[in-house]
PDB file with one MODEL, atoms N, CA, C and O in Angstrom:
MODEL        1
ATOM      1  N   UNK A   1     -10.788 -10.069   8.124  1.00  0.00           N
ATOM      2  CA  UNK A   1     -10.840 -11.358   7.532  1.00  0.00           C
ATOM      3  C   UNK A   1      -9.451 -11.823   7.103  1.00  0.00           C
ATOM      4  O   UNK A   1      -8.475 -11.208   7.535  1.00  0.00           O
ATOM      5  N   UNK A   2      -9.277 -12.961   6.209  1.00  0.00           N
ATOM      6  CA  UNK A   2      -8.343 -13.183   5.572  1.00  0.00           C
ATOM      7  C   UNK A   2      -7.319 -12.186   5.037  1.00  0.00           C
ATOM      8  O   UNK A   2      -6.089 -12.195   5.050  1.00  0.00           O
ATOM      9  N   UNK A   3      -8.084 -11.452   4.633  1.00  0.00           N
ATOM     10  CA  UNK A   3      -7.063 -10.492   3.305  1.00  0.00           C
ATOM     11  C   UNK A   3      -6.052  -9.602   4.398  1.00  0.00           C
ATOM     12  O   UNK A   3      -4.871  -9.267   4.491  1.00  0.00           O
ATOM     13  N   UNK A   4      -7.428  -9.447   5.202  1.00  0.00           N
ATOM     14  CA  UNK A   4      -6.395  -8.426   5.936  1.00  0.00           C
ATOM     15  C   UNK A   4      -5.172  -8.715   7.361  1.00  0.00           C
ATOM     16  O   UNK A   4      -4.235  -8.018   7.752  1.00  0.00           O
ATOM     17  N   UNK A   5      -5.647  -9.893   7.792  1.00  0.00           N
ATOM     18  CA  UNK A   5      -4.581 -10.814   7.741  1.00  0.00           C
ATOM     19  C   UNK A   5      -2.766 -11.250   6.855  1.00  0.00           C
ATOM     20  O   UNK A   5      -1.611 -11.370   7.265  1.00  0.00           O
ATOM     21  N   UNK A   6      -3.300 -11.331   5.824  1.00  0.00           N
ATOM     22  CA  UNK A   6      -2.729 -11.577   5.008  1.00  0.00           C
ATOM     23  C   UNK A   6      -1.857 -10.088   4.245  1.00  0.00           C
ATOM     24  O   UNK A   6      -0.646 -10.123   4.026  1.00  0.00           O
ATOM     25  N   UNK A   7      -2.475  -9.211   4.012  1.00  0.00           N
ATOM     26  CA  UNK A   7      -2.192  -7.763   4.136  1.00  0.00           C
ATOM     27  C   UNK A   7      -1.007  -6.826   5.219  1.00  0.00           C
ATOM     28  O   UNK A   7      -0.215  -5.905   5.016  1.00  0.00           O
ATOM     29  N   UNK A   8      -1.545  -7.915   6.819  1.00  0.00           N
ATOM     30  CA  UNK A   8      -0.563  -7.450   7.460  1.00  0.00           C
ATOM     31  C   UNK A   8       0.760  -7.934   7.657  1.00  0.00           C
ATOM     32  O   UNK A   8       1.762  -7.318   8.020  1.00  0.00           O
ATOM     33  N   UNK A   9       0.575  -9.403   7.294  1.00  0.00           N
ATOM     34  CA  UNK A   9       2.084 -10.148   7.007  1.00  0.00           C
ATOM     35  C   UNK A   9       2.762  -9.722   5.396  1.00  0.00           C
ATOM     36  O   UNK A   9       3.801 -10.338   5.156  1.00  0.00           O
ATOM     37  N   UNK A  10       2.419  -9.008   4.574  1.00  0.00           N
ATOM     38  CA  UNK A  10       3.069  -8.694   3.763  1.00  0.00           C
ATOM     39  C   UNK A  10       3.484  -7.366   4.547  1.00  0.00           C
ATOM     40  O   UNK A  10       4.650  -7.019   4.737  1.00  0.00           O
ATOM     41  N   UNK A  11       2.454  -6.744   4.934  1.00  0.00           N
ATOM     42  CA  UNK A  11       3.439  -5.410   5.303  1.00  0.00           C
ATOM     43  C   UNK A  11       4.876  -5.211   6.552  1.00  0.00           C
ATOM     44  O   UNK A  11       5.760  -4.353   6.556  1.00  0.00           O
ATOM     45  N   UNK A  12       4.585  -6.641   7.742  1.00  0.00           N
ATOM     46  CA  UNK A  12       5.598  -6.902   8.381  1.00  0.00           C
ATOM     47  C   UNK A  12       7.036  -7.642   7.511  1.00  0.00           C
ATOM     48  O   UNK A  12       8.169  -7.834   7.954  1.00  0.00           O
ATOM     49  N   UNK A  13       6.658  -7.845   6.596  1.00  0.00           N
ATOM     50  CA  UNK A  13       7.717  -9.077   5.701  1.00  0.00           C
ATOM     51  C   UNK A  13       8.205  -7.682   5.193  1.00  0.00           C
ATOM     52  O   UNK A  13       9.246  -7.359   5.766  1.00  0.00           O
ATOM     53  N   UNK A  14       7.792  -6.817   4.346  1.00  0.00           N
ATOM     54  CA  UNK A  14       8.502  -5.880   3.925  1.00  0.00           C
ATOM     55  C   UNK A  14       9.127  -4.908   4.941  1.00  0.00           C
ATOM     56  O   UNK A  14      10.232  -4.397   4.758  1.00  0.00           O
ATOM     57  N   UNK A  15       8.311  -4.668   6.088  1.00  0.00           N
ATOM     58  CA  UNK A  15       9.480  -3.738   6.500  1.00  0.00           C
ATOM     59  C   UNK A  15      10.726  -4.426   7.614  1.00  0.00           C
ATOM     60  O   UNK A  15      11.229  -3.663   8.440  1.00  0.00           O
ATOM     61  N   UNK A  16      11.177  -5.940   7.559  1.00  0.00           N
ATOM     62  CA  UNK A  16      11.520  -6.628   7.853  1.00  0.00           C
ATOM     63  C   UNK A  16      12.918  -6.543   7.007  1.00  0.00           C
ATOM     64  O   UNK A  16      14.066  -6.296   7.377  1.00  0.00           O
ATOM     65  N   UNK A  17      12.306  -6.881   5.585  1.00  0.00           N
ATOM     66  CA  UNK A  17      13.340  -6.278   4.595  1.00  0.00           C
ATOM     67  C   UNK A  17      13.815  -4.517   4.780  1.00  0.00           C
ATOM     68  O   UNK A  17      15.016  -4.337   4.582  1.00  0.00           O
ATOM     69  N   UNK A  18      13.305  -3.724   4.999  1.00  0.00           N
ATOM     70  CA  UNK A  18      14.003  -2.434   5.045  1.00  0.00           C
ATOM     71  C   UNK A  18      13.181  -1.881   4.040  1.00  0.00           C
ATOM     72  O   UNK A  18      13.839  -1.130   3.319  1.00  0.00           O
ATOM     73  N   UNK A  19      11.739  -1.985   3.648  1.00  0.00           N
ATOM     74  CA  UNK A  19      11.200  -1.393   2.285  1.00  0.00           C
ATOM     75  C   UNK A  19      10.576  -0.483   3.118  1.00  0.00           C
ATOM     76  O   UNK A  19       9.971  -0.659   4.175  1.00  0.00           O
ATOM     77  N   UNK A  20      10.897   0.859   2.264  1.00  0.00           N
ATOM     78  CA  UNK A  20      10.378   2.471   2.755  1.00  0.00           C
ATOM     79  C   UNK A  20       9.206   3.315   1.966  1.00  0.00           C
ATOM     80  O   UNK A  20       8.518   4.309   2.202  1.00  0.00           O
ATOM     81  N   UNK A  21       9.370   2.319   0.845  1.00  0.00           N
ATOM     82  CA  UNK A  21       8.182   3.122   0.008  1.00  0.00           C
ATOM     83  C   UNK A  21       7.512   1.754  -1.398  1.00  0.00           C
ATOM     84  O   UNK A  21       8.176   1.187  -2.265  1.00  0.00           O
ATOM     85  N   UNK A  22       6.642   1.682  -1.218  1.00  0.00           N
ATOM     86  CA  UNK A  22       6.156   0.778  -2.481  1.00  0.00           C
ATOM     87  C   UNK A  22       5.072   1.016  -3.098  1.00  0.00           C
ATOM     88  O   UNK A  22       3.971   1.243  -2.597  1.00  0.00           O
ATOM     89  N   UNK A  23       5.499   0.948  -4.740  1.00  0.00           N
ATOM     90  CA  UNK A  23       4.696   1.959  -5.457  1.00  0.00           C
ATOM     91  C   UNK A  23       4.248   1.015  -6.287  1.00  0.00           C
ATOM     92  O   UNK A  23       4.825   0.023  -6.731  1.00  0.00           O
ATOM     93  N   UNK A  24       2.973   1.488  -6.486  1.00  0.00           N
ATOM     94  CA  UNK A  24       1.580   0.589  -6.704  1.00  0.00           C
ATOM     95  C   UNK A  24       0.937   1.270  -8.122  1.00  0.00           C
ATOM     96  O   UNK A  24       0.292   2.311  -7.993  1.00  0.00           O
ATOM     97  N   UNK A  25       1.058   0.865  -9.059  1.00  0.00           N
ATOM     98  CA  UNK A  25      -0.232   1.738 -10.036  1.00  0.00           C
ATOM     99  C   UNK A  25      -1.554   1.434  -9.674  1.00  0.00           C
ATOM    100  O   UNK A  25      -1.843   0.242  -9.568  1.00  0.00           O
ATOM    101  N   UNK A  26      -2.379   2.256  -9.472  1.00  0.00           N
ATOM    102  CA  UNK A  26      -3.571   2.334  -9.744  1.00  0.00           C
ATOM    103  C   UNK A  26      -4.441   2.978 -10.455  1.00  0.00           C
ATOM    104  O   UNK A  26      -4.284   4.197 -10.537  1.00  0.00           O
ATOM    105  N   UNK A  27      -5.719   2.280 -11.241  1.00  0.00           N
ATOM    106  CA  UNK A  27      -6.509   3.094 -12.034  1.00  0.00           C
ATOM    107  C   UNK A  27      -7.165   4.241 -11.272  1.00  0.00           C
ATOM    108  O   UNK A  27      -7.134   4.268 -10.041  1.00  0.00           O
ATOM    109  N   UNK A  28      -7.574   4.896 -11.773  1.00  0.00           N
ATOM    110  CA  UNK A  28      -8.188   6.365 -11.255  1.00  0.00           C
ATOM    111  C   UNK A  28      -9.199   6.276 -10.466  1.00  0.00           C
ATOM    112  O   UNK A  28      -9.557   7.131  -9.656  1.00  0.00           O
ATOM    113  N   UNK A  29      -9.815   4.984 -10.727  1.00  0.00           N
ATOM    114  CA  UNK A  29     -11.184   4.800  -9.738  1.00  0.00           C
ATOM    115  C   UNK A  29     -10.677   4.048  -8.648  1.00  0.00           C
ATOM    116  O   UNK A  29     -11.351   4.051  -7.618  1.00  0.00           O
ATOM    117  N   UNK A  30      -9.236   3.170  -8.687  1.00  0.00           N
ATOM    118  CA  UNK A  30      -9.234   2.256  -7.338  1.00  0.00           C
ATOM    119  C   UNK A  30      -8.426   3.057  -6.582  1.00  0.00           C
ATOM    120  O   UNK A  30      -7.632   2.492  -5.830  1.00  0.00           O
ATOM    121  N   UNK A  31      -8.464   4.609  -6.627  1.00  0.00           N
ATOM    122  CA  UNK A  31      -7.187   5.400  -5.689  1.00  0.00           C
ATOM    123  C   UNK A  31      -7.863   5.666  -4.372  1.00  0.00           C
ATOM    124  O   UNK A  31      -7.329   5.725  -3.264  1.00  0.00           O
ATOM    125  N   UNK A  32      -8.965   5.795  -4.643  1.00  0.00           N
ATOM    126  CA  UNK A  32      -9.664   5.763  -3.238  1.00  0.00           C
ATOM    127  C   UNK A  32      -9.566   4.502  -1.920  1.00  0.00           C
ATOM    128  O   UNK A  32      -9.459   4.531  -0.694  1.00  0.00           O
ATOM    129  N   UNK A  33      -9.665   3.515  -2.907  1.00  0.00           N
ATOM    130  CA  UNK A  33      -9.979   1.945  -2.261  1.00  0.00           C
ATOM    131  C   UNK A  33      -8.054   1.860  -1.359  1.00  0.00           C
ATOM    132  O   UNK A  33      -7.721   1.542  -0.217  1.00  0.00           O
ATOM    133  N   UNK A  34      -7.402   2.224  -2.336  1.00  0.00           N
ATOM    134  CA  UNK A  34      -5.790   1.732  -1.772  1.00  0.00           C
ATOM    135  C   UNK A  34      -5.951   2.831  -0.539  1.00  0.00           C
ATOM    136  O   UNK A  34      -6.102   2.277   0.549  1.00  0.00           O
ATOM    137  N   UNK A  35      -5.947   4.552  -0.487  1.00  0.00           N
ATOM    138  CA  UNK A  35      -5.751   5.635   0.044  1.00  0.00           C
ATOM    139  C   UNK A  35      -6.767   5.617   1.509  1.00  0.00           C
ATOM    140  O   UNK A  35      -6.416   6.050   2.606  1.00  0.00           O
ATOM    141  N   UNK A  36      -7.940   5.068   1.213  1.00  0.00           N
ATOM    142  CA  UNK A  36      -9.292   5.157   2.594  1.00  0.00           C
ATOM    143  C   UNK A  36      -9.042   3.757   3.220  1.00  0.00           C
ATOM    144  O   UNK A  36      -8.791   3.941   4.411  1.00  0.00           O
ATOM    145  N   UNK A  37      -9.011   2.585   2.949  1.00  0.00           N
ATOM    146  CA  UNK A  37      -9.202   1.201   3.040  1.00  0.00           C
ATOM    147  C   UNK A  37      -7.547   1.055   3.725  1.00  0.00           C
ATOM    148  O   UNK A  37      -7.352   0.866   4.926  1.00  0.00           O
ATOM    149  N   UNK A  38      -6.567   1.173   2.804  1.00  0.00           N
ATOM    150  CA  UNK A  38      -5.354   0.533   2.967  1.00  0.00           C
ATOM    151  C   UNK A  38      -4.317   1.362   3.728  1.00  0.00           C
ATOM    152  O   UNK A  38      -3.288   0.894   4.215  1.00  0.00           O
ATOM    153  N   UNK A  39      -4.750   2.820   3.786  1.00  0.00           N
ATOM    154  CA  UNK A  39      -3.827   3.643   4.216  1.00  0.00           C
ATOM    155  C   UNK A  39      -2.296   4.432   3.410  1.00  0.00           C
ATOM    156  O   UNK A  39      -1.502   5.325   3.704  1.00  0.00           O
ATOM    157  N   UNK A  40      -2.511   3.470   2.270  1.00  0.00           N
ATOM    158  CA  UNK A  40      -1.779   4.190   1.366  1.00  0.00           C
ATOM    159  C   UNK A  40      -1.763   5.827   1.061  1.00  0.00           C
ATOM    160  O   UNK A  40      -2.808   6.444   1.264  1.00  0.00           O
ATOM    161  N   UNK A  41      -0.514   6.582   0.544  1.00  0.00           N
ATOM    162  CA  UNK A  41      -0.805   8.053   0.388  1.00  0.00           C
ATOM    163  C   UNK A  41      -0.362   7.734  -2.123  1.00  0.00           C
ATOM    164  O   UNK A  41       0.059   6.891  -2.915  1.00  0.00           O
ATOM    165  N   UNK A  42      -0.910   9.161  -2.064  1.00  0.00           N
ATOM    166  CA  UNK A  42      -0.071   9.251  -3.410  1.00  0.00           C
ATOM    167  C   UNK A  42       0.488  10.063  -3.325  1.00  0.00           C
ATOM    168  O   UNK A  42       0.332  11.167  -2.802  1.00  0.00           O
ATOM    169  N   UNK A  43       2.028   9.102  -4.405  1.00  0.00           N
ATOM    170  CA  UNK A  43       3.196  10.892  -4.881  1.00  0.00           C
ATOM    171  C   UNK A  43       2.930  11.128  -5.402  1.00  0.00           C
ATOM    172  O   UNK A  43       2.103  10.879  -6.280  1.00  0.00           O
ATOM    173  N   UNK A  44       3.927  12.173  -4.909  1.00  0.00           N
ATOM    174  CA  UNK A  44       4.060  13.889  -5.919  1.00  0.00           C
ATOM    175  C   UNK A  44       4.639  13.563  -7.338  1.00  0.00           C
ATOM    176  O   UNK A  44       5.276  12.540  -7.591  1.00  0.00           O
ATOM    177  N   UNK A  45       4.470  14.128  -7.845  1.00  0.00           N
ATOM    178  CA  UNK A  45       4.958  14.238  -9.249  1.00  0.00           C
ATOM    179  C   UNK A  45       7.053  13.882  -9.026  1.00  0.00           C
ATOM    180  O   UNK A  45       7.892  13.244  -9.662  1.00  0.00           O
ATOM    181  N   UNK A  46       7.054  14.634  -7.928  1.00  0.00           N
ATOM    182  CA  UNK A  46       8.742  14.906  -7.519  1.00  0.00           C
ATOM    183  C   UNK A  46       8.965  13.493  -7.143  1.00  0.00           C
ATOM    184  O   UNK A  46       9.629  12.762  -7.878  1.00  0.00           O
ATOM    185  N   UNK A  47       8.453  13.076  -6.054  1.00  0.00           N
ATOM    186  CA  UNK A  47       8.424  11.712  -5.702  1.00  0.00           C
ATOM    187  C   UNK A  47       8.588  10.452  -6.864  1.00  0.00           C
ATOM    188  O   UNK A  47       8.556   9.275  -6.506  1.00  0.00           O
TER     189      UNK A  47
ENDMDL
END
């Protein structure tokens, strides 16, 4: 749909700019939704 549309022109706009990593807070329950849905990973503590 839309979003994801819209989802993929932010992600071409950023790596357009040269962005390698973008860090997102999420609550404990939406880590699934970013990680299964969006493809996002989470860092490490080191990270």
């Amino acid at each position: 749909g839309y979003f994801q549309s819209l989802f993929s022109c932010i992600g071409s706009l950023l790596a357009n700019l040269n962005v390698k990593n973008l860090v997102l807070p999420a609550a404990e329950g939406a880590e699934s939704i970013w990680t299964k849905k969006f493809g996002f990973n989470k860092l490490s503590d080191e990270e």
